[in-house]
N, C-alpha and C positions, 0 to 999 in steps of 0.2 A: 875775509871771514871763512872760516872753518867748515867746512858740510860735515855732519854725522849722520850714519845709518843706524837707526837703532832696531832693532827684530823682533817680537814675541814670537809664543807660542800660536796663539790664536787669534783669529781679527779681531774681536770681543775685548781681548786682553790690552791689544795695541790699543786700541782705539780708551781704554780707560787710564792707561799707563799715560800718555797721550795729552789725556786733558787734567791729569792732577798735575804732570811735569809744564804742560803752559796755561797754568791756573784757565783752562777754558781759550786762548787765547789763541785758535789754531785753525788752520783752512784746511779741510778733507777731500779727497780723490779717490775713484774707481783706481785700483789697480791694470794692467792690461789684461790679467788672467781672470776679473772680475769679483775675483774671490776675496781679494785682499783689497784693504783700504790705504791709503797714504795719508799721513797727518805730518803737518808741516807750521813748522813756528820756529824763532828766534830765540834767542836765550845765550847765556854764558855754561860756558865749559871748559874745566880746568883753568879758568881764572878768563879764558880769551871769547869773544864772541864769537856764535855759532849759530848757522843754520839747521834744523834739526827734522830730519825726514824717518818717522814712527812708520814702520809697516809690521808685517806676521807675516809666520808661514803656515798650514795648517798641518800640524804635526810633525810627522817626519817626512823630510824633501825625499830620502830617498831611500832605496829598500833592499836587500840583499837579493840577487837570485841565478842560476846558472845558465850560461854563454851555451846559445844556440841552440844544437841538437841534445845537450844533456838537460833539456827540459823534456824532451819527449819521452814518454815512457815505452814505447816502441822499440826504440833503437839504440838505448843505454843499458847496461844491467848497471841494474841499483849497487853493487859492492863500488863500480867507480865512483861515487859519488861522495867516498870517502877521504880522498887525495886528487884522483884523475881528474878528476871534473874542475874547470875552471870557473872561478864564479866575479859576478860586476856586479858593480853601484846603479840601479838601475832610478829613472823617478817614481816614487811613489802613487803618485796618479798624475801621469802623466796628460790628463785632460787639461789642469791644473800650470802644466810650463811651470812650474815654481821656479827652476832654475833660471832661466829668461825672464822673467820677472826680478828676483832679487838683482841679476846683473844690470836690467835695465836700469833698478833703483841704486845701485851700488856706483854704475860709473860716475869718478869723478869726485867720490865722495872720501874726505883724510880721516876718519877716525870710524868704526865701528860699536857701539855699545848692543849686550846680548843679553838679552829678557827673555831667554828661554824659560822653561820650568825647573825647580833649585831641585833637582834628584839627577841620576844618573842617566836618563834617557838625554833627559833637558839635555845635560852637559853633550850628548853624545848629536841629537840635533843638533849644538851650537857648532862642531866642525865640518857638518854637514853644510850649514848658514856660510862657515869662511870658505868650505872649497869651492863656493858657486861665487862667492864674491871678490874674493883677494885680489883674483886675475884681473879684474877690470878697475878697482881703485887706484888711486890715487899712490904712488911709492913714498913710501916715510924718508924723512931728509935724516940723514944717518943714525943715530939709536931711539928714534922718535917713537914711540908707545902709539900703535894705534889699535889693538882691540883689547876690549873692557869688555869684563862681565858682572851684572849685576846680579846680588843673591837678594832674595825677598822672599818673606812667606807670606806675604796679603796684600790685597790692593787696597788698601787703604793712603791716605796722605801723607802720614807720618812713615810708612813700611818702604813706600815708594822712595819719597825724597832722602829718606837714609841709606836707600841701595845705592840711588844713585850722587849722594857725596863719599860714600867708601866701596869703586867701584874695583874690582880684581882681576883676575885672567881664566878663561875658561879650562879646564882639570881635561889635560889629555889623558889622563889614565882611566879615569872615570868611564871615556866615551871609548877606548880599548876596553874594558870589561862587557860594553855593550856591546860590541862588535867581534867580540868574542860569543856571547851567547846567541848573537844572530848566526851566526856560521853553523858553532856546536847545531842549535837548532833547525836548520833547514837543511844539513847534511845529515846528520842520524835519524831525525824525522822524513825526512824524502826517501830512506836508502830504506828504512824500514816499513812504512808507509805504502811504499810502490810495490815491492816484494808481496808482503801478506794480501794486500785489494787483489794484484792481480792472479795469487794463487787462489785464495778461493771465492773470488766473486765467479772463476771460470768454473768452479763445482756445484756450491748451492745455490738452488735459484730462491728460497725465501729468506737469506740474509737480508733486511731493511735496514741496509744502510749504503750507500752509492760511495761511499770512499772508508773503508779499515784504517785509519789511522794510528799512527804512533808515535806519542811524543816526550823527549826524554824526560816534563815536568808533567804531562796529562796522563801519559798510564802511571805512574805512581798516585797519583790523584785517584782516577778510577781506583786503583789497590785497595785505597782505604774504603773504602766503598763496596767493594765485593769480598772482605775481607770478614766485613759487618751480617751481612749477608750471610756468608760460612757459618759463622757461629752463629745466626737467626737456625738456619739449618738445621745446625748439629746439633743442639739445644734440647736436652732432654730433660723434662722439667721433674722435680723432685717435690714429694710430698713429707710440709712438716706440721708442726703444731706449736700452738700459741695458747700460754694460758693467761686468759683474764679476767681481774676482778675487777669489781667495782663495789666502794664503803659508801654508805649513807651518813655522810656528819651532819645533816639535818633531816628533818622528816619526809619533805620532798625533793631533797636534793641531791644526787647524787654524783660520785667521783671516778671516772676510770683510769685505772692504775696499770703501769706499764710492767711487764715482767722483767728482773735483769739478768734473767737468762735468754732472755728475749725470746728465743724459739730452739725444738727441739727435732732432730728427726728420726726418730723413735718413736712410735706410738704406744710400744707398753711402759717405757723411761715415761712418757705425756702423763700416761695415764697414773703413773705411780706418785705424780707429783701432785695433778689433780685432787687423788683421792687424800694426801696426807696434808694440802690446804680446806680442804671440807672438814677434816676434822678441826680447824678451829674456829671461835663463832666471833671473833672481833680479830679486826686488824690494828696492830698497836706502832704508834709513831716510834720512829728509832731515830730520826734526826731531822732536823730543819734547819737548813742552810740558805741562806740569801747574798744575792753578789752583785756588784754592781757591774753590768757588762756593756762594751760598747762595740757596735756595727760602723766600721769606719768608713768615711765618706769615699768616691770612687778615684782613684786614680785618672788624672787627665787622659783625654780620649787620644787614641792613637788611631789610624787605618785599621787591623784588624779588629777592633773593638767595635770599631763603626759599624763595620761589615755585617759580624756577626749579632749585633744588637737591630739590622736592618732587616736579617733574611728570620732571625729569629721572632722577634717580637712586631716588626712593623709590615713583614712579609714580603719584603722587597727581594729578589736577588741581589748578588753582589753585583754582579755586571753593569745592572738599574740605578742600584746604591749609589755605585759609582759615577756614573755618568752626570745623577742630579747634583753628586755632589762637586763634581767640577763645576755642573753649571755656575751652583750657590758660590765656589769660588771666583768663577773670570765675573760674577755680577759684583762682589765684592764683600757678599752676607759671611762668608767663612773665610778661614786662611786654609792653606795649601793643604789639600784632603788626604795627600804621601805623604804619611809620617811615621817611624818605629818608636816617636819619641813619648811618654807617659811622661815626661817633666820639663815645667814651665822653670825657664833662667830665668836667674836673680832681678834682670832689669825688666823681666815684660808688665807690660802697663795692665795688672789684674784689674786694676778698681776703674781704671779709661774704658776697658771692656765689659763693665759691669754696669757702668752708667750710661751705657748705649741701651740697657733693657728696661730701665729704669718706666717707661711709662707704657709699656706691655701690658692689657688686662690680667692676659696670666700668670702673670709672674711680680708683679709692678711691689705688691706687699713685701712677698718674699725681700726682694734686692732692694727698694729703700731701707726695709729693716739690717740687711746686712751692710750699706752703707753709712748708716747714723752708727749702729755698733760694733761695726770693725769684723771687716774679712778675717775669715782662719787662711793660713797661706797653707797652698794644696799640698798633700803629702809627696815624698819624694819618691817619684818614679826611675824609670830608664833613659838616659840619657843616650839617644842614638847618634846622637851630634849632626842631626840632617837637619828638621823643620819643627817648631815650638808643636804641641798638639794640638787637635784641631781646635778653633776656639770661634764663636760667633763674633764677627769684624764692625757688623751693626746691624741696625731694630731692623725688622720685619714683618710684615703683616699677612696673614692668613690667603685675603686679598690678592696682596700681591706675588705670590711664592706658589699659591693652590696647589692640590692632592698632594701628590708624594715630595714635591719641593718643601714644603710649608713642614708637612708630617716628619721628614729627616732633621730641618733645621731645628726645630721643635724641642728635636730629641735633644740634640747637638747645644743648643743653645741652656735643656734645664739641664746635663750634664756639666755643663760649663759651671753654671750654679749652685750645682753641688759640690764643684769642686772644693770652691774658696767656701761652702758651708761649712756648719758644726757638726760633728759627729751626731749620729745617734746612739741618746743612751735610755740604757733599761733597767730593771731591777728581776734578776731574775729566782726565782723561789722554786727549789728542791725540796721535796717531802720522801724523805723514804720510811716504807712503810715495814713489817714484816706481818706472816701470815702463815704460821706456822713455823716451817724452817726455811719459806722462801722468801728473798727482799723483790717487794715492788719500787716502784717509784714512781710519783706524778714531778711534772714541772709546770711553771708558772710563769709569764712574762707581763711587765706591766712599763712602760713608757711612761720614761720621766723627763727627756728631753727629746723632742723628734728630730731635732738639728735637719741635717740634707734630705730625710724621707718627707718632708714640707714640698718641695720640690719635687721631687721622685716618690710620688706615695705607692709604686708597687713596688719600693723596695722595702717597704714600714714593715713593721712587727706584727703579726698576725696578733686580733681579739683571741686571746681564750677566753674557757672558762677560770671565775677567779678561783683558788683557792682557800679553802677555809682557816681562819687563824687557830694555830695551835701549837702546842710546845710538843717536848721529849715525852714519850710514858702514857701519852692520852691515847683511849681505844674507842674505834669506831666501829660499829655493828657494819659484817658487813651485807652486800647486796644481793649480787650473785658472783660466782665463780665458776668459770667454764673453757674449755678446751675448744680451741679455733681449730679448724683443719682448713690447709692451703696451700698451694703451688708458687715453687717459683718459677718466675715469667722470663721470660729471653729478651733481650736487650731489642730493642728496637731502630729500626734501618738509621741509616748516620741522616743528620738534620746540616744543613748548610752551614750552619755554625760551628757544629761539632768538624766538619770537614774544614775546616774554616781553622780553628785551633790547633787538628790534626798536622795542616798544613805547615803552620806555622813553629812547632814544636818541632818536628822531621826538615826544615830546613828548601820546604819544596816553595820554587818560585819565590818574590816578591810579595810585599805590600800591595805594586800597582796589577801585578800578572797574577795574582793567584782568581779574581773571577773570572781572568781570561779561560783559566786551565779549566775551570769548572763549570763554566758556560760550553764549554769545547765537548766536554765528554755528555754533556744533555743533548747538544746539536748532531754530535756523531752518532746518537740513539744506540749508547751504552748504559746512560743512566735514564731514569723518566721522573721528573719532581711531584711527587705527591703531597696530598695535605699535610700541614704543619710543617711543608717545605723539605720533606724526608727525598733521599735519592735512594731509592731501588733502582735496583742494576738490572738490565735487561737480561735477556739470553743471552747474546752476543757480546755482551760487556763482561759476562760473569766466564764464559768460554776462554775469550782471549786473556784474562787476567789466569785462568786455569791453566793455560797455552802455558803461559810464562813463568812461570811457576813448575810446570812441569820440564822447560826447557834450558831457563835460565832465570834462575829467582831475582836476580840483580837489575832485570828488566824493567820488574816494577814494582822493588821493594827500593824507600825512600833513601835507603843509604849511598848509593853512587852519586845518585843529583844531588843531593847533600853536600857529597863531599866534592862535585863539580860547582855547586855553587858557593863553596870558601872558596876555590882557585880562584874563579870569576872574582870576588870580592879581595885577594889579596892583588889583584890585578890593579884594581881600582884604588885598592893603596898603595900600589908604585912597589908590592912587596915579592911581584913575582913577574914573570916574562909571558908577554899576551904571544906569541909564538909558541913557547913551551908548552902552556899549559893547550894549545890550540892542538899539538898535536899528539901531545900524551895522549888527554882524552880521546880523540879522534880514531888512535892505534887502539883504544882497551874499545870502543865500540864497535871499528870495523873486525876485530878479531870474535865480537860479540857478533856482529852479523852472519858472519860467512860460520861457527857455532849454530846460530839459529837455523839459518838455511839448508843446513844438512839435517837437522834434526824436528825440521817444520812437520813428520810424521807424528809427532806428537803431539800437538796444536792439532792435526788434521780427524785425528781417531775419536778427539773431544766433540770439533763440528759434525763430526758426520752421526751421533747423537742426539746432538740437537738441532740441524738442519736436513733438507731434504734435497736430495741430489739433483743436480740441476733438469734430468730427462724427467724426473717424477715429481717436477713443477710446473705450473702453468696450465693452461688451455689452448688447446688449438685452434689457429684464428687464420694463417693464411701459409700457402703451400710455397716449398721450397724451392729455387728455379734449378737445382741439381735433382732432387732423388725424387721431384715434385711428389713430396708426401707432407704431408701437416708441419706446420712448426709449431712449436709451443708459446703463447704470450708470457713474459711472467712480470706480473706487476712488481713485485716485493723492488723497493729502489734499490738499486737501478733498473726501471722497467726495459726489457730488451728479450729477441725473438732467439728462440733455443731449436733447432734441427738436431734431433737426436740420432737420427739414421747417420748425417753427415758428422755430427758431433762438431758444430759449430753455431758461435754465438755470435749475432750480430746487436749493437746498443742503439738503440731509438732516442729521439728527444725525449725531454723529462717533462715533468710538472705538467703533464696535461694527458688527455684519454686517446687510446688507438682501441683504430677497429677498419675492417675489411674496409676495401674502397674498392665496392661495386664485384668485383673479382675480375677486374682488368690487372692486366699482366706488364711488364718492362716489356717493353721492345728491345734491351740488348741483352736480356740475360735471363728472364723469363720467369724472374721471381713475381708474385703475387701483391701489390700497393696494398698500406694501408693509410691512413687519413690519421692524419695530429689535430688533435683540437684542443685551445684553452679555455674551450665553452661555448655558450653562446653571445655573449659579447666579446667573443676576443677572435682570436687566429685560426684558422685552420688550412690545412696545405696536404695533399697525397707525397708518399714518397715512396721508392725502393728499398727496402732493405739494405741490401747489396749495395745499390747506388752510395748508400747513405754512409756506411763502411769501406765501401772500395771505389774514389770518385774516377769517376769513368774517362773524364776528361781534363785535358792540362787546366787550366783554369779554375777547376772546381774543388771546395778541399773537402773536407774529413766532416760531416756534419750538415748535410747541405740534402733540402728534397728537393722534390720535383718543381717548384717555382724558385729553384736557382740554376735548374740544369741548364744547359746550353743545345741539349741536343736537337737539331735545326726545324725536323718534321716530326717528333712526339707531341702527342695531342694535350698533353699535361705539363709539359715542359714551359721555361718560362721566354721561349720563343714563341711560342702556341698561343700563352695567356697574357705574355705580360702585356702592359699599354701603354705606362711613360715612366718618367721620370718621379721617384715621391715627390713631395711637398713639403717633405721639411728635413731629410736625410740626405747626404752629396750622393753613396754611392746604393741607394735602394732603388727598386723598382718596384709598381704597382703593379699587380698580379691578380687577374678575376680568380676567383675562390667561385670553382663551377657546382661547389656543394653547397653555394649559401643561401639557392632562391628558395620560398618568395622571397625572403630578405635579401637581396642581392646586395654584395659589398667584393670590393678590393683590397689587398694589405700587401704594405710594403714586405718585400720580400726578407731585409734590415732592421727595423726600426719597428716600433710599437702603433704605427698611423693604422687607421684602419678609414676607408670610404665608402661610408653607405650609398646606395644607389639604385633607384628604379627600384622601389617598392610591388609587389605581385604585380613585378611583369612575368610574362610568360615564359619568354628565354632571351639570354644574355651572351651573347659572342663575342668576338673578337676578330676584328676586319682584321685582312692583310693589308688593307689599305692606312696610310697616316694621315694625320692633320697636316695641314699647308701651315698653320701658322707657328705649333708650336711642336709637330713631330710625334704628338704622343700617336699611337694604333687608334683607328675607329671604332665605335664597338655598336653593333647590330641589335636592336631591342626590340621584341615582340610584347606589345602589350594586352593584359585581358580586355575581353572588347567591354565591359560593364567599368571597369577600374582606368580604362586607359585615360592619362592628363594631355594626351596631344589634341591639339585644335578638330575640328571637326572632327568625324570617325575613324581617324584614321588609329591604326594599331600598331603600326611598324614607321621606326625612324633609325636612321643612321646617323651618326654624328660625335666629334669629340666631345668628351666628357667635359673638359676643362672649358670650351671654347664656344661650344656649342650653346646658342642662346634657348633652346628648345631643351635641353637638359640642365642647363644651369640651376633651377631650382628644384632639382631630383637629387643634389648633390649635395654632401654632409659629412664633413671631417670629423672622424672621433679619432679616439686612442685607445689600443683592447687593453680589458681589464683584466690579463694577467701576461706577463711574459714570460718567453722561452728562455732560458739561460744566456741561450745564443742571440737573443735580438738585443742591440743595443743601441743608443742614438735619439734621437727622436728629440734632439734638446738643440738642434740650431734654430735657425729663422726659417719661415716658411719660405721658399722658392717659387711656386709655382700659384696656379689656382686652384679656387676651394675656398669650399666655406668650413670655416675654423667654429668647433665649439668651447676648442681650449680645454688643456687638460686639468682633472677634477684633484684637487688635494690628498695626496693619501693619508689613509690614517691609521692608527696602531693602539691596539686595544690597551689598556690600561688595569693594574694589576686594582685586586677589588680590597678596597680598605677595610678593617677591621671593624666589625661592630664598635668597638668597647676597645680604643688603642690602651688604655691605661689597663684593660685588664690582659691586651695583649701582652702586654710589656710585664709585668706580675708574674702573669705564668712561665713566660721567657726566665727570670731570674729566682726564681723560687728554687 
């Protein structure tokens, strides 16, 4: 019997691919890495019996990035990182062992099949899935075929079991075009990136942003965007005039008529025109014309239509959009959410997918009606050749889908509906009028068949008023006549949608990367998403696109990526050389860098502008151990202490508050402590400046305060404070926090643990002496004589924390409620003793639904 490895994309997906291929019939397993499942059943393949072992990887196993020291930004200049710099396949999270894992599951096994996802990542995952497995299989007995890739756009039963009886070979070229833009990307983004952070984050101290970024598909992104902006600006609005009238064809009824000279910007031309319709007293019919018009039904849904019908109308971002709609896909409610494709082939099962909606409240009339009378077949779109478009795979219920899952499919599902609808038709009635020597005109709509606006009612034909029946020659009295005066208004900042189209017309990014790109320059605080979803450009966004522009327009106007991503893409058709174009491009950016580099005077004249230099930022909060005179705080991120005498910057921890500690000094260098806190339920620890940028001792690295120093007799140091071993971290240590009484607590020095302890006691030390039994430090506890919990009177005990029966229930495991960048861990098994309260579920705020979605969706496409 046969072993096959078969792989998804994600456990979710295994795990359903899984039980439609052994009708149910399968026995499950933790993977070793935990992350992954094993699904294991019998069955036939290629005609022979087979063992069959379903696992995933979760995304991509592994990541691009560069060898050794040219990760440091210290001791590389960024131009090597254009050729010089060597770079490796590193794991992607390595917490994870994916590669140790797949081999574990791989040895032994003759045939491979690849259920990655059918687009160009997938493919580029799946050689990712053979390099970690090959080595340890099984060798094929002379021209033996043993890997297969399956293509599939849905997890449905029918999608499945067709992939896999017409199963193919995975597309190396495809995963060379990806492994081409991973490169392009982390080498011109890194060379450029590190340059511009580290020149002016070391000038202005109120730039609010901790990393300047640059990236060859996200400033083009940001462009369009500060571009919109320019012209909000420069916008100098101009005053014209409008004349109109309005005829009474009944007594109380009356008609406003449109001019078709529409507007004027003249005001004595206005007025000339004004007075020579005053002089007549009826308006007389000059024609009426009626037409029959039709509003055609939507072209099948593609990726960016999705998108921008999600940030536009339902208020989601893309990012959002996307995420739920994967979900909706691995659960199996939609097919594959990548797709450039607007047209359904000839064999897809329209009316199988229509009678899955069939007993919906919302929709139930609509789709019975269209299957008693016969679908319209959808109009013909773009044939991308990748994935059919998105199409709801089956029913769902409000219940079970909730807030934004339900509200996307929703959409996805009456789009789908409309597709195979009837058009909408109308009747539409022209009246043109004259009035003197000038022609008006009303128009009229009236709905004679609603076809697909049934389904989609904000896309129906607005109620007018109706107009009155009349022929050629007939005159109407008329009402009044009068001249408008008015402004025109300046375009308003770009809407995610519009960036969205932008995008996609200019050639910037993917289908799956473009909410990458645009989620990137929100996060960088270049852009900031205001109401109706509009991106206004910050300072700093509008600056550096100004930089680039004045430096090198090519930077971050959409034409180079453009035409970097046809190379990319003939790549992918086998139609050009993934070396060539690797290094063409590479040669026209590093000549663009070291360009840039000499000429960053110009970018620099912009900031200095609009930021304020870094000595004439901040507050002064603790003294220098050189020129012991003041140094400046500056919050703006990256918060970090400025000495303007010495003209040197040192970076503090992030994400939490500093302030003086006490005015106690370094004992080796004589700079001034201040204290880190992530609040009051969470961390806090004293440190050095200096220390903290220049580590004093071999052992100690770049990032590190005074409860990681080593040094032997400092009273702050974590020889001084520490007590033992964490409790649930290998290589943390618990650390008294001498700033936490009455609340008194420990925190690993590693890890997020934090250990309450000895509530208003009076003072909290740290013996030299240890526990006999498990090593940790003793720790000395003065307690208030009214509050004290020891047995009789007494106020003072010594004893360990962990071991000690007189403290055991003073003792309380929590977890601080925010971390440092730097604290990681806190996810093995507890070690030690303690009482655990376990930690609390995080949670993430949830974007606020629309009053009235149908009228969001209306004004979205009006």
């Amino acid at each position: 019997m046969r072993t096959v490895l078969m792989v998804a994309e994600k456990p979710s997906l295994a795990q359903s691919i899984a039980k439609i291929l052994s009708r149910g019939n399968m026995s499950s397993r933790k993977g070793l890495n935990g992350a992954c499942s094993v699904h294991e059943y019998t069955g036939s393949f290629i005609g022979q019996s087979a063992h069959f072992k379903m696992t995933s990887v979760c995304g991509h196993v592994m990541t691009l990035d560069f060898i050794g020291k040219y990760n440091s930004w210290d001791k590389v200049d960024p131009a090597e990182l254009f050729s010089k710099a060597p770079t490796e396949k590193k794991e992607a999270n390595p917490k994870l062992t994916m590669v140790k894992f797949l081999q574990v599951e791989g040895r032994g096994c003759d045939c491979i099949v690849l259920w990655l996802d059918c687009d160009k990542e997938g493919e580029n995952i799946c050689f990712e899935v053979l390099d970690a497995v090959l080595p340890v299989m099984n060798k094929p007995r002379g021209t033996e075929r043993t890997i297969y890739r399956a293509k599939f756009s849905s997890i449905t039963d029918t999608d499945i079991c067709n992939a896999m009886n017409h199963l193919g070979e995975p597309n190396r070229n495809e995963a060379l075009s990806v492994d081409a833009r991973q490169e392009l990307d982390l080498r011109i983004g890194c060379a450029f990136t590190r340059f511009q952070t580290k020149y002016f984050q070391g000038k202005y101290g109120n730039l609010d942003s901790s990393l300047i970024s640059f990236g060859p598909c996200q400033t083009p992104t940001l462009g369009f965007c500060v571009e919109r902006h320019d012209k909000i600006q420069s916008f100098k609005p101009e005053t014209y005039w409008v004349l109109q009238a309005k005829v009474n064809p009944e007594k109380e009824s009356s008609l406003t008529l449109d001019w078709d000279r529409v507007r004027v910007f003249d005001r004595e031309v206005a007025q000339m025109f004004l007075n020579l319709t005053k002089m007549a007293k009826e308006a007389k019919v000059e024609s009426v014309s009626k037409k029959e018009k039709v509003k055609q039904r939507p072209l099948a849904l593609n990726t960016v239509e999705m998108l921008r019908v999600a940030s536009a109308a339902l208020g989601m971002g893309p990012q959002h959009a996307m995420q739920i709609a994967e979900r909706l896909y691995t659960q199996g409610y939609i097919s594959y959410p990548r797709t450039e494709t607007t047209h359904y082939p000839e064999n897809f099962d329209l009316k199988g997918c229509l009678r899955q909606q069939a007993n919906n409240p919302y929709w139930a009339e609509t789709v019975k009606s269209l299957l008693s009378e016969g679908i319209n077949r959808p109009r013909k779109g773009h044939d991308a050749g990748d994935h059919p478009p998105i199409t709801p795979m089956r029913a769902a219920t409000e219940a079970e889908l909730g807030g934004d899952g339900w509200r996307l499919y929703e959409y996805i599902t009456r789009h789908f509906i409309a597709t195979v609808s009837a058009d909408c038709k109308y009747l539409q009635t022209t009246i043109s009028f004259s009035i003197g020597p000038e022609r008006f005109t009303c128009v009229g709509k009236v709905v004679t068949s609603p076809g697909f606006t049934e389904i989609m009612p904000w896309h129906s034909i607005p109620l007018e008023e109706s107009l009155p029946h009349c022929e050629k020659g007939d005159l109407f009295p008329i009402g009044e006549i009068k001249l408008l005066e008015k402004q025109t208004s300046p375009p308003d900042y770009l809407t995610e949608a519009e960036l969205i189209t932008l995008m996609e017309k200019h050639g910037i990014g993917t289908d799956a990367s473009i909410p990458v790109h645009i989620n990137n320059i929100c996060q960088r605080n270049y852009v900031t998403v205001e109401s109706g979803r509009r991106l206004k450009p910050t300072n700093l966004g509008i600056v550096l696109v100004h930089g680039y522009y004045k430096i090198d327009a090519e930077l971050v106007l959409p034409t180079i990526r453009s035409a970097v991503e046809k190379q990319l893409n003939l790549i992918a058709l086998g139609k050009a050389n993934y070396h060539q174009v690797l290094e063409h491009t590479l040669d026209i950016f590093k000549r663009k860098f070291h360009y840039f580099v000499d000429s960053i005077a110009g970018m620099d004249e912009l900031m200095e502008v609009s930021f304020s230099p870094l000595a004439a930022t901040g507050k002064p909060l603790s003294r220098c151990g050189k020129c012991h005179r003041f140094m400046k705080y500056i919050q703006a991120k990256p918060s970090r202490l400025h000495c303007s005498h010495c003209d040197d910057t040192y970076s503090l921890p992030q994400n939490g508050t500093i302030k003086l500690y006490k005015e106690l000094r370094c004992p080796l260098d004589d700079f001034e402590l201040v204290l880190w806190s992530s609040g009051s339920r969470g961390k806090s620890y004293p440190l050095c400046p200096y220390c903290y940028n220049h580590p004093p001792f071999r052992d100690m690295k770049k990032g590190m305060g005074c409860n990681e120093c080593t040094h032997p007799t400092c009273q702050h140091s974590l020889s001084m404070l520490g007590i033992g071993q964490c409790v649930e971290c290998e290589n943390g240590v618990l650390v008294l926090d001498p700033t936490s009484g009455p609340k008194w607590k420990m925190a690993c020095n590693k890890c997020n643990v934090i250990v309450h302890f000895f509530e208003n006691a009076h003072k909290v030390r740290v013996s030299a002496e240890t526990c006999d039994l498990c090593e940790a430090a003793l720790v000395d506890v003065d307690f208030n004589k009214a509050k004290s919990p020891l047995p009789g009177d007494e106020t003072q005990h010594s004893g360990c924390v962990f071991c000690d029966p007189v403290f055991q229930d003073l003792v309380e495991l929590k977890h601080a409620a925010m971390r440092h960048p730097m604290h990681r861990g806190g996810q093995g098994k507890r070690q030690g003793r303690g009482r655990g309260k376990g930690r609390r579920p995080g949670g993430r705020l949830n974007p606020k639904k629309p009053k009235d979605k149908m009228a969001a969706l209306a004004a979205y496409f009006v």
